[in-house]
C-alpha positions in Angstrom: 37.5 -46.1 -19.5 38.1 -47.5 -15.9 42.0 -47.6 -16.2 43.1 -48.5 -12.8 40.8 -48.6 -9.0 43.0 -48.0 -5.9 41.9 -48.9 -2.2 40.5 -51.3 0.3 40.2 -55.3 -0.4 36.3 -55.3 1.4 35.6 -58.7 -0.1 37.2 -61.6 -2.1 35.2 -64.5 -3.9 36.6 -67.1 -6.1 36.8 -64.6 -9.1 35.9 -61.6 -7.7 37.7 -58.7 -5.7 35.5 -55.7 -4.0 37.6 -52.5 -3.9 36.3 -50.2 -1.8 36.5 -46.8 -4.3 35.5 -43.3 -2.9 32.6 -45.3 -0.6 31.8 -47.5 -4.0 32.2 -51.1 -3.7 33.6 -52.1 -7.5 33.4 -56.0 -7.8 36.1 -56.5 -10.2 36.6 -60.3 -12.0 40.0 -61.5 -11.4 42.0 -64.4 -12.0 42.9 -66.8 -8.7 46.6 -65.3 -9.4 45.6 -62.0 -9.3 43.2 -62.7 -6.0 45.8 -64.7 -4.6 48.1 -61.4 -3.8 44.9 -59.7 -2.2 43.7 -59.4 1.5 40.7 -58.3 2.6 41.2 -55.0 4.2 44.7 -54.4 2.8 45.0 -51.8 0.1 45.2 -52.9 -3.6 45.7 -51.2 -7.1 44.5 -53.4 -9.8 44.7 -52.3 -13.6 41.4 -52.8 -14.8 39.5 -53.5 -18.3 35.9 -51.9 -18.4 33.7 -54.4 -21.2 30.1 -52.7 -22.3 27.6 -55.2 -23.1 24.2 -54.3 -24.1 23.1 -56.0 -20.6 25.9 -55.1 -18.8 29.3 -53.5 -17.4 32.1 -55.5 -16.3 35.5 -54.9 -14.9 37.7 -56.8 -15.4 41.2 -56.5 -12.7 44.9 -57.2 -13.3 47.7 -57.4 -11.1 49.2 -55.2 -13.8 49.2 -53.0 -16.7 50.8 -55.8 -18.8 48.5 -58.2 -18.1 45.7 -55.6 -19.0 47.2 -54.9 -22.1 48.0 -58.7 -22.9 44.1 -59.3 -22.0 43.1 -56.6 -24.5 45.0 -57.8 -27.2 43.5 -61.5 -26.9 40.8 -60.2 -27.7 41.2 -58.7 -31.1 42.2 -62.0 -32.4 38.1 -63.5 -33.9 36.2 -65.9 -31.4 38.3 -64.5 -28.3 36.2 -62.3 -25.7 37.0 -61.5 -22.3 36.1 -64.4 -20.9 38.3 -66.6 -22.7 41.3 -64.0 -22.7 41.2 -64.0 -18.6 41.2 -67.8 -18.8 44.3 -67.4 -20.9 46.2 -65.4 -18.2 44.6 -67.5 -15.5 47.1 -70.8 -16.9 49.9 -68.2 -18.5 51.7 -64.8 -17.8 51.5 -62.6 -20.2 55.5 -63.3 -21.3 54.8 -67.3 -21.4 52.0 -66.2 -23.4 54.0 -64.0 -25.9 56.5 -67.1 -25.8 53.8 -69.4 -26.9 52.6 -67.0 -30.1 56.3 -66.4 -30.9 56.9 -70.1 -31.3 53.9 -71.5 -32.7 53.2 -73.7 -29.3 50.4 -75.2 -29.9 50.6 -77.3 -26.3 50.5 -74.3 -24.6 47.4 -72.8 -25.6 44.9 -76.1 -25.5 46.1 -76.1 -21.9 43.4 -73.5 -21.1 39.8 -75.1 -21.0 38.1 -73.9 -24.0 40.8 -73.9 -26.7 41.3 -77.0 -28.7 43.5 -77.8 -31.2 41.9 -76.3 -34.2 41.4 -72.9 -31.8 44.7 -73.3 -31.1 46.1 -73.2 -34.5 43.3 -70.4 -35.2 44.8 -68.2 -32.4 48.6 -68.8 -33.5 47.7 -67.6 -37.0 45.6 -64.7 -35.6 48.0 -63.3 -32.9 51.4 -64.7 -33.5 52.6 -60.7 -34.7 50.3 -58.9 -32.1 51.7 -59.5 -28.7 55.3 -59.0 -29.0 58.2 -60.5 -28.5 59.2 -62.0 -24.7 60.9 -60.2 -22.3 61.4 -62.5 -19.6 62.9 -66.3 -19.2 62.2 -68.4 -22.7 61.7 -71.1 -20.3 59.5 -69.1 -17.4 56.9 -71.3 -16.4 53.1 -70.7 -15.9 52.2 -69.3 -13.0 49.7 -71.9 -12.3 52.0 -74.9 -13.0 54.7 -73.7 -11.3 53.0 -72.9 -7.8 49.1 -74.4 -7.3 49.8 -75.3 -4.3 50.8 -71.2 -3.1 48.2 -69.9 -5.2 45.4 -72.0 -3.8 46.5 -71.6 -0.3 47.0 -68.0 -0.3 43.4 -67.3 -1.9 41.7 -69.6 0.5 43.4 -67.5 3.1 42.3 -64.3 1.5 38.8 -65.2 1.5 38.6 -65.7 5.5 39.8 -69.5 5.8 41.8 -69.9 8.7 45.8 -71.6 7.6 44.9 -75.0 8.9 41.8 -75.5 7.2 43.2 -74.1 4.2 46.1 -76.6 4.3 43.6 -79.3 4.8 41.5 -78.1 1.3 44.7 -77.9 -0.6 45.3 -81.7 0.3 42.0 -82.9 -0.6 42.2 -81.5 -3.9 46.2 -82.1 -4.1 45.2 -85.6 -6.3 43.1 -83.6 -8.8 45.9 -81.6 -9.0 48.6 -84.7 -9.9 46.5 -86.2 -11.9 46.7 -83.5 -14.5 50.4 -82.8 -14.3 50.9 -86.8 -14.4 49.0 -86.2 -18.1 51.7 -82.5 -19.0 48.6 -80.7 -18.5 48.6 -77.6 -16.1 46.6 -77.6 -13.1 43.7 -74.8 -13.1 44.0 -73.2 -9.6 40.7 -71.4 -10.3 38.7 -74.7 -10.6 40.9 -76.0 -7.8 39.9 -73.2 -5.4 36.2 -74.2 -6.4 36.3 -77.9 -5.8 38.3 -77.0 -2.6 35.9 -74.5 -1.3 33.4 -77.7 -1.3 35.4 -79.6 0.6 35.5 -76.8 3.3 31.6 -76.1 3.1 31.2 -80.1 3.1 33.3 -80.0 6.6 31.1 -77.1 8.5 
């Protein structure tokens, strides 16, 4: 197993890094959290989660070993693979997570696209015992609620955007954003980065 890769941001897409490894470029899938805190040509260490498929090897990258472990553990529970488990971590830390199993929040978990209510109330039943208890804030919000705006800013920056034209992007999608906190959803700052990455392609 791939436990950790250490060195060189040479690329960023929306949800994938390139670390430069011993003159290997390993394209990692990350969340737009994780990519967020990532430059290109800064040094990086991202925990990482190697999955075999019969077709193919991905690695999967965390901004740390807690969210690897969180991400390894969603995926015991039936129905949950490692798709599904990174869009978990994309809306929730790992500790709002473990606040979510340890108090049957069902709220919480439809908020990431893919889980309804009947998965929800699967995936309580399933992993309520096997994450752990919090250690953090009770009350610590997501990541993606509590700062879209930073996230999606800082990842259009990371991927080469200049800071005007990334302030402009984060505008234009600022409605779609509104529009689901106006309904107590939680905006999704990786399909924000996409919709806002066609605005900027739309403007060149």
């Amino acid at each position: 197993m791939i436990a950790f890769v250490s060195g060189p941001v040479a690329a960023l897409a929306p949800d994938t890094a390139v670390v430069e490894v011993g003159g290997i470029g390993m394209a990692v899938q990350c969340t737009p959290g994780t990519l967020a805190g990532l430059r290109v040509g800064q040094q990086a260490r991202l925990a990482t989660s190697l999955v075999v498929r019969e077709d193919s090897l991905t690695l999967y990258g965390f901004a740390d070993d807690d969210e690897r472990q969180t991400f390894e553990l969603l995926q015991t529970a039936s129905g949950v693979g490692p798709r599904l488990a990174q869009a978990m971590l994309a809306v929730h830390s790992p500790d709002a997570l473990r606040q979510a199993f340890a108090s049957g929040d069902e709220k919480a978990l439809t908020a990431v696209p893919g889980i309804g209510k009947k998965g929800a109330q699967k995936l309580l039943l399933e992993l309520k015992d096997r994450l752990g208890k919090p250690v953090g804030s009770a009350a610590a919000p997501a990541p993606a609620a509590a700062g879209w705006r930073d996230q999606l800013q800082a990842a259009l920056v990371g991927l080469g955007y200049a800071a005007r034209e990334a302030d402009e992007a984060v505008e234009a999608v600022a409605p779609r954003a509104e529009a689901v906190l106006a309904d107590g959803g939680q905006p999704q700052v990786g399909q924000l980065l996409r919709a806002a990455l066609q605005t900027l392609n739309r403007a060149r």
